[in-house]
Every structure is written in structure tokens, then in C-alpha cells.
N, C-alpha and C positions, 0 to 999 in steps of 0.2 A: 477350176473352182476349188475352191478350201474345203475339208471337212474335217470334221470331229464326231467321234465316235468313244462310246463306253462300252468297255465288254468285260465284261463279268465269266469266267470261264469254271466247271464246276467237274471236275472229273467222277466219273464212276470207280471211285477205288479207296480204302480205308486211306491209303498214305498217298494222302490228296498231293500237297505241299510239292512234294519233287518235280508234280506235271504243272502246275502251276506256276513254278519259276521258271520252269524251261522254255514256258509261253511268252511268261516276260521276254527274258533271254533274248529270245527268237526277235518278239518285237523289238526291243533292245539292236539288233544286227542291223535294220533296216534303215537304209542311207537316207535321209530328208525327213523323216518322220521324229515327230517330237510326240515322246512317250511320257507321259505323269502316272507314277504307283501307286497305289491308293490300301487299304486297309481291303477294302470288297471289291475294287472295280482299279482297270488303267485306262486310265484318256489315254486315244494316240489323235494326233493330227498331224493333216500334211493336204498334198495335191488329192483332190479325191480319186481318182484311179490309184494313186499308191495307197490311198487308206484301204482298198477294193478288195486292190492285189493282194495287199498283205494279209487281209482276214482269210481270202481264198488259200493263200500259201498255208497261213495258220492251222488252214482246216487239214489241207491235204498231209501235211506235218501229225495230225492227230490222228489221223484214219492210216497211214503207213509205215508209224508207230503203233498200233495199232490199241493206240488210248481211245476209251469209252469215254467222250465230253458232252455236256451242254455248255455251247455258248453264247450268253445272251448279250445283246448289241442294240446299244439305241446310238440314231444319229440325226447328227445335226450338220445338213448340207451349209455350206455358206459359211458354217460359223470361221471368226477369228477371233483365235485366244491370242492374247497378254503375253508374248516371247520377248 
């Protein structure tokens, strides 16, 4: 199944900006996944296990880094965007 997902990521730290793009980045690396950047929020879609995997990677990337985030995630199972 397809999903789409928005996540909005908000680091604990005066100089936000450096953890923020390295989020992208990261989502950026990931093979099949179509990533949109946004002003407040990135769309990524793809297979939903890889949409899953990669939030789960995301996280464990911030906790072993040991950056202080909120990231918030709304989704939408099924959907297909306009590629």
C-alpha cells in the first residue's frame, strides 16, 4: 500500500536550522521514497513500510545523535500524489 506522510520536525536547540536539514538530508538518501520541502513541513511518500522504516530510522538517527526533537507526523495511508 502507498502512503504519505507530513512531518514537521522541531529540534530542542537555539540553532535549529543545522538538525533540520540533516533530517531532510537523511530523508533525501532514502532509495524509492519521493520527498517534497516545504517552508514548515516535508511530504515524503512511497511503499508504506518504507514510509515506517524511514520515520523509525529518522528517530533512531536523533536519539544517537543525541538531538532533542519533536516530530510531528500526520498520515495518510493509501494516498497517491501526482509524480
Amino acid at each position: 500500500m502507498r502512503m504519505t506522510a507530513e512531518l514537521s520536525l522541531y529540534p530542542f536547540d537555539a540553532d535549529y536550522i543545522p538538525t533540520i536539514k540533516a533530517f531532510i538530508d537523511l530523508l533525501n538518501q532514502v532509495e524509492g521514497l519521493h520527498v517534497e520541502t516545504h517552508a514548515t513541513c516535508s511530504i515524503i511518500h512511497g511503499d508504506d513500510q518504507l514510509v515506517m522504516d524511514t520515520l523509525r530510522d529518522g528517530l533512531r538517527w536523533c536519539r544517537e545523535s543525541e538531538r532533542k526533537v519533536v516530530l510531528v507526523s500526520k498520515f495518510l495511508p493509501g494516498h497517491q500524489l501526482d509524480e
